[in-house]
N, CA, C and O atoms as a GROMACS GRO file, in nm:
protein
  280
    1UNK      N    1   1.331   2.138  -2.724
    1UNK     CA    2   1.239   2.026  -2.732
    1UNK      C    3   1.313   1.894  -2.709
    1UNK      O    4   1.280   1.799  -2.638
    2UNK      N    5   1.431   1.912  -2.795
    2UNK     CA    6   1.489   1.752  -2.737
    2UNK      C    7   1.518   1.710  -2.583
    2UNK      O    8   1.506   1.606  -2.518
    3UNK      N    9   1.560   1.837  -2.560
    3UNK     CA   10   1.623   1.855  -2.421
    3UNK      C   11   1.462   1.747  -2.320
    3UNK      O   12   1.477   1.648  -2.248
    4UNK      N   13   1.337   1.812  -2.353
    4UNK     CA   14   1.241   1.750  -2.261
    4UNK      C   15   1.227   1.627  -2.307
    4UNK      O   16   1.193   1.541  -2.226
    5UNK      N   17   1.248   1.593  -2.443
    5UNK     CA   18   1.243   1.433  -2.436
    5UNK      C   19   1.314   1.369  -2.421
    5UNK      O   20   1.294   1.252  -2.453
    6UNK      N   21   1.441   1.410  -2.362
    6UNK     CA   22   1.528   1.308  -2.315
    6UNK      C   23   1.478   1.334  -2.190
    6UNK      O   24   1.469   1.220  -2.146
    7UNK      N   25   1.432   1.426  -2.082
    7UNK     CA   26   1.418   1.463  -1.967
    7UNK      C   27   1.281   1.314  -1.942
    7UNK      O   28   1.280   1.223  -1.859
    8UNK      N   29   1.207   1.341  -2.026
    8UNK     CA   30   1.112   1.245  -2.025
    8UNK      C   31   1.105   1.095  -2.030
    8UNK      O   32   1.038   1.026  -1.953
    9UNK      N   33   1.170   1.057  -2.116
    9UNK     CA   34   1.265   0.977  -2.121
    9UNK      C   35   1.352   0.835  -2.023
    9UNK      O   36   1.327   0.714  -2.022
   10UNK      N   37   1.468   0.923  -1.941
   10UNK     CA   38   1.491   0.967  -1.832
   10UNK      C   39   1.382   0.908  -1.699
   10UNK      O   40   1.405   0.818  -1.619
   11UNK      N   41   1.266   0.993  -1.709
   11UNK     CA   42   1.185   0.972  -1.579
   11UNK      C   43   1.089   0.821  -1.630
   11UNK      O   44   1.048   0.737  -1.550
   12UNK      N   45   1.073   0.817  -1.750
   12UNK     CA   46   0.960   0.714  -1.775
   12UNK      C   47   1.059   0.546  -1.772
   12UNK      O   48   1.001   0.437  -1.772
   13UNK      N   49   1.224   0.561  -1.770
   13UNK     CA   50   1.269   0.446  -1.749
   13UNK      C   51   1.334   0.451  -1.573
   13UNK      O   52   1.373   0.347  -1.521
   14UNK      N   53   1.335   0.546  -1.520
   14UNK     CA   54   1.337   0.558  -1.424
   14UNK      C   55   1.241   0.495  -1.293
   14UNK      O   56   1.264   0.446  -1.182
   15UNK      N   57   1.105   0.532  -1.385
   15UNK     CA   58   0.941   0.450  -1.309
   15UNK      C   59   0.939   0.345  -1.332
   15UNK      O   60   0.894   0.268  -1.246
   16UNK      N   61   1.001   0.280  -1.497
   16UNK     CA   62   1.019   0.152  -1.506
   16UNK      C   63   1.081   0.060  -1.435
   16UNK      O   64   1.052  -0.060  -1.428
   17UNK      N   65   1.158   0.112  -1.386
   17UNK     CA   66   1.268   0.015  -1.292
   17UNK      C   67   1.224   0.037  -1.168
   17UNK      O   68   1.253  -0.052  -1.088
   18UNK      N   69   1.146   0.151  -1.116
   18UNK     CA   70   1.068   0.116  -1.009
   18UNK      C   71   0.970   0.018  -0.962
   18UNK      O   72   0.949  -0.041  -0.856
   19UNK      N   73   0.909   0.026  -1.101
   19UNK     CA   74   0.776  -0.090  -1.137
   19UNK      C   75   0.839  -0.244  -1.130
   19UNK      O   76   0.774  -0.346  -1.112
   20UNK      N   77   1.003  -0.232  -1.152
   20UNK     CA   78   1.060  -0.388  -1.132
   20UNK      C   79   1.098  -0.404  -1.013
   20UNK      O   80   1.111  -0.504  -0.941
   21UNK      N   81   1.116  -0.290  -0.999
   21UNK     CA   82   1.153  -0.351  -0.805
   21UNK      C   83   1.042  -0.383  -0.714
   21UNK      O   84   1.033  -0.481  -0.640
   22UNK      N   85   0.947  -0.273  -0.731
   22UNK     CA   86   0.814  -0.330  -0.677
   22UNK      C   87   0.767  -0.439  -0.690
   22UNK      O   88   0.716  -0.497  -0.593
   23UNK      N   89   0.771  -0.485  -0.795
   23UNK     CA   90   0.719  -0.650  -0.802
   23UNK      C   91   0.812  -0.749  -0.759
   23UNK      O   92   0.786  -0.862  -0.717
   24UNK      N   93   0.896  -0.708  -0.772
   24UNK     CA   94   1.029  -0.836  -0.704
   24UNK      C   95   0.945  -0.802  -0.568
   24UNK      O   96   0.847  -0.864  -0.527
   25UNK      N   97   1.002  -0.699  -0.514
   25UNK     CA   98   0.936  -0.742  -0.378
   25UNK      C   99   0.839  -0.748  -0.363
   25UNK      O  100   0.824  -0.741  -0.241
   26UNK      N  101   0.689  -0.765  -0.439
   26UNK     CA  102   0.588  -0.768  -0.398
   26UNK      C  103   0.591  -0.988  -0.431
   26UNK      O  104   0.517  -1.062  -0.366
   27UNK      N  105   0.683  -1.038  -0.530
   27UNK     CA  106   0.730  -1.141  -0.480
   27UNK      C  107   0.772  -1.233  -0.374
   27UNK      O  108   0.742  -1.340  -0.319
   28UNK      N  109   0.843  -1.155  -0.372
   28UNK     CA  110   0.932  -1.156  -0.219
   28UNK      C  111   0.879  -1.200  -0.083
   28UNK      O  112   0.895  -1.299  -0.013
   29UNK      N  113   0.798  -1.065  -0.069
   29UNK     CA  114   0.726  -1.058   0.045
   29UNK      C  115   0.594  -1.137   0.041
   29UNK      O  116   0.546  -1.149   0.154
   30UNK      N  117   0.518  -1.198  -0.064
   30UNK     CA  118   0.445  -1.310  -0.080
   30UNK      C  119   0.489  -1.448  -0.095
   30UNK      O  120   0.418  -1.548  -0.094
   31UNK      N  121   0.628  -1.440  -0.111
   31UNK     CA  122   0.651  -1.583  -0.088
   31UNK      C  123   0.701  -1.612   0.040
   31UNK      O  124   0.707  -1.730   0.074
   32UNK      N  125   0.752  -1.490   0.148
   32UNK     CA  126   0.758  -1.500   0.268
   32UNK      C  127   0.618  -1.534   0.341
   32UNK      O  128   0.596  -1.611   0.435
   33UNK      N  129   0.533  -1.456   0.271
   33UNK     CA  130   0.372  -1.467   0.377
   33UNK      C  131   0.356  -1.614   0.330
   33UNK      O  132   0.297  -1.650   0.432
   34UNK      N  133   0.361  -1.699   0.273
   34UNK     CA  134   0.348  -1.844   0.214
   34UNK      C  135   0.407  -1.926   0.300
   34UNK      O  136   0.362  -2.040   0.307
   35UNK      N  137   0.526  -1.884   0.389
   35UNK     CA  138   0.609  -1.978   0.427
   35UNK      C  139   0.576  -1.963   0.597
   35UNK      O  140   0.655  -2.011   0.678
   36UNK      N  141   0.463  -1.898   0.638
   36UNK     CA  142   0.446  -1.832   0.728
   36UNK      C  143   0.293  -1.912   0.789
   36UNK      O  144   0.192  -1.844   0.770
   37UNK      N  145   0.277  -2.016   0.841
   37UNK     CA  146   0.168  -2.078   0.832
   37UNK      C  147   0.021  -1.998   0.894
   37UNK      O  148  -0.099  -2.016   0.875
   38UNK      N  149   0.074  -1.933   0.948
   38UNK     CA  150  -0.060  -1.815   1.065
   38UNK      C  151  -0.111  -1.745   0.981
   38UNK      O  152  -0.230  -1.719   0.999
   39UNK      N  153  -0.025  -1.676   0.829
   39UNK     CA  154  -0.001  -1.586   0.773
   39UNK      C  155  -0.151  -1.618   0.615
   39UNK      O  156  -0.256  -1.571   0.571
   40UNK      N  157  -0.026  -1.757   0.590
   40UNK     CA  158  -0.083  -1.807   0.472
   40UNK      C  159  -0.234  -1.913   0.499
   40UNK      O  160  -0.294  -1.972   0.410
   41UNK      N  161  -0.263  -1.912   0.626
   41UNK     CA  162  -0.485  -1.938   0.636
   41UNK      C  163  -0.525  -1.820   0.655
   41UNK      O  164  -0.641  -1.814   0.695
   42UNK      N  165  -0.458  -1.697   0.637
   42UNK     CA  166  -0.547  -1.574   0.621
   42UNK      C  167  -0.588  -1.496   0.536
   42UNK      O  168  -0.670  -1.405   0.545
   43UNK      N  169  -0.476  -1.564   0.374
   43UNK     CA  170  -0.528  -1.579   0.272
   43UNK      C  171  -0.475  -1.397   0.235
   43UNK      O  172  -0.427  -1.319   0.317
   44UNK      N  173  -0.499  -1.372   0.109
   44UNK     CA  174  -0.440  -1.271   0.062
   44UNK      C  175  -0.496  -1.126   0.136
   44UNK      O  176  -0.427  -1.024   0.131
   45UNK      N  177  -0.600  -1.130   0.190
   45UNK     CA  178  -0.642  -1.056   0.279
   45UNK      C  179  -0.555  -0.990   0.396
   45UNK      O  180  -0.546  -0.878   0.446
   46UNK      N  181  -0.504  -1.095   0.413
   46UNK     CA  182  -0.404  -1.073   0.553
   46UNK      C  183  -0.262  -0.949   0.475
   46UNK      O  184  -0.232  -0.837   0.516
   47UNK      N  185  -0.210  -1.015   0.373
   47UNK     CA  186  -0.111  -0.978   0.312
   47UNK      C  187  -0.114  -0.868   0.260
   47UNK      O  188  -0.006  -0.810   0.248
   48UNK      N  189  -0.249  -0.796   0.207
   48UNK     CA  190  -0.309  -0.692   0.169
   48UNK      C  191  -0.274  -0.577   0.305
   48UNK      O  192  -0.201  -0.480   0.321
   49UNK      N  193  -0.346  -0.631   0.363
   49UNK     CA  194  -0.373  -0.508   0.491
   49UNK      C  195  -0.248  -0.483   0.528
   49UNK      O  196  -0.228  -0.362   0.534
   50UNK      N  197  -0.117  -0.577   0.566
   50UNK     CA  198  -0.025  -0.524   0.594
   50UNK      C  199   0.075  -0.489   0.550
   50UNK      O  200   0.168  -0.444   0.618
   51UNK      N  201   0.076  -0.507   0.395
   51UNK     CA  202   0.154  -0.389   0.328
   51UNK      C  203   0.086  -0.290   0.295
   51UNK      O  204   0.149  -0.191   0.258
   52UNK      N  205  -0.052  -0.283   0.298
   52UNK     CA  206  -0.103  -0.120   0.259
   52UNK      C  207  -0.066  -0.016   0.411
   52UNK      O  208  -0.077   0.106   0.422
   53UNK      N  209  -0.020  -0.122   0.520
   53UNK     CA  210   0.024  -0.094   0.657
   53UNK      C  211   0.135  -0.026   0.654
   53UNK      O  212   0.148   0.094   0.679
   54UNK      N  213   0.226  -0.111   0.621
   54UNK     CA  214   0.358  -0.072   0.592
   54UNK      C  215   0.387   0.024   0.465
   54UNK      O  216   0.493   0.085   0.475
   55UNK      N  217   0.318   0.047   0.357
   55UNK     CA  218   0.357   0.118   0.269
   55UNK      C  219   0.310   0.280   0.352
   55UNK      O  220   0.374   0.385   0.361
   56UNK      N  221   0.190   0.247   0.398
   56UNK     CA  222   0.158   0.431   0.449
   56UNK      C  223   0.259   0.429   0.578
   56UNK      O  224   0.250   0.545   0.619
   57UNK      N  225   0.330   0.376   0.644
   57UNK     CA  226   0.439   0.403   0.761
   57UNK      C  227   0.516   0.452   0.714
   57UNK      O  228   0.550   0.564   0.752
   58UNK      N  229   0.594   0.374   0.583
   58UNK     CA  230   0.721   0.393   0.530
   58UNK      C  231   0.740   0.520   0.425
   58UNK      O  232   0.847   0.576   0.401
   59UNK      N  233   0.592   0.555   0.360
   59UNK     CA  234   0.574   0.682   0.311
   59UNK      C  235   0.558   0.826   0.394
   59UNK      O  236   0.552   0.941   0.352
   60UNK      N  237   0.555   0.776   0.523
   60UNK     CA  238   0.548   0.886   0.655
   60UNK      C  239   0.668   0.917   0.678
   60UNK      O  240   0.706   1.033   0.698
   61UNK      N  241   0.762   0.785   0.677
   61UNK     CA  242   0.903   0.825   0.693
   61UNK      C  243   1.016   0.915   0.626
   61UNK      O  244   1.105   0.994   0.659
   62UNK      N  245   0.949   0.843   0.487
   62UNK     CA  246   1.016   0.964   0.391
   62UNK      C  247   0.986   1.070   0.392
   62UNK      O  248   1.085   1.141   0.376
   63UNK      N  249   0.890   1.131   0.403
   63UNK     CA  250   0.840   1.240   0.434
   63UNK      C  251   0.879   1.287   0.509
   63UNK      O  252   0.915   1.399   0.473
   64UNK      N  253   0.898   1.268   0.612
   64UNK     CA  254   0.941   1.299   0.757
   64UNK      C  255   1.123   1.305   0.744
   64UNK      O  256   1.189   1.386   0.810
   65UNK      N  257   1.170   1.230   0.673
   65UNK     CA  258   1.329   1.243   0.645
   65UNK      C  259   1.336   1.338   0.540
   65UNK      O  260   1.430   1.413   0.570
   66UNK      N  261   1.284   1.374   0.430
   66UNK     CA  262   1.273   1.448   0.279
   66UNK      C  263   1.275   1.610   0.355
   66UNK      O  264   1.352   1.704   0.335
   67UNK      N  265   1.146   1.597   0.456
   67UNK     CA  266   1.119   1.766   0.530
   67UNK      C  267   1.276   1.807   0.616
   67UNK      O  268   1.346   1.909   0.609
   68UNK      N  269   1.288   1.708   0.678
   68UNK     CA  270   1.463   1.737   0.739
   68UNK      C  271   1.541   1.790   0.654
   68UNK      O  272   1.590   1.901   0.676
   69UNK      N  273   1.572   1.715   0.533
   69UNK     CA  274   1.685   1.752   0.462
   69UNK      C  275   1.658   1.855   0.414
   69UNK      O  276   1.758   1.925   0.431
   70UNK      N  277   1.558   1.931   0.345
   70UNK     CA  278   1.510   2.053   0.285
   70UNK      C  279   1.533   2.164   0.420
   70UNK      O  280   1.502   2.283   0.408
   0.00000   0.00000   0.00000
């Protein structure tokens, strides 16, 4: 039993620090679309569509690299 709650543990500070990187860059990459004048009159709309763009590309990739290595 201990063994899974450290295992648990483990994965739930693991997601945590995912959850901080995600927002840094979801920072990041909104204060770039800000500095971007074409970008920022299209309003969060614009910024939306193309990371939900880029997140399903970049989740293709891994996938596509993850199936290689296996």
């Amino acid at each position: 039993m201990k063994k899974e709650v450290v295992e648990k543990i483990a994965t739930l500070i693991t997601a945590a620090f995912g959850l901080v990187a995600a927002l840094a860059w979801n920072e990041a990459i909104q204060g770039w679309f800000k500095t971007q004048t074409w970008l920022a009159s299209s309003g969060p709309w614009a910024y939306a569509i193309i990371v939900t763009i880029l997140a399903v590309l970049i989740t293709i990739w891994i996938g596509k690299i993850s199936e290689k290595i296996k």
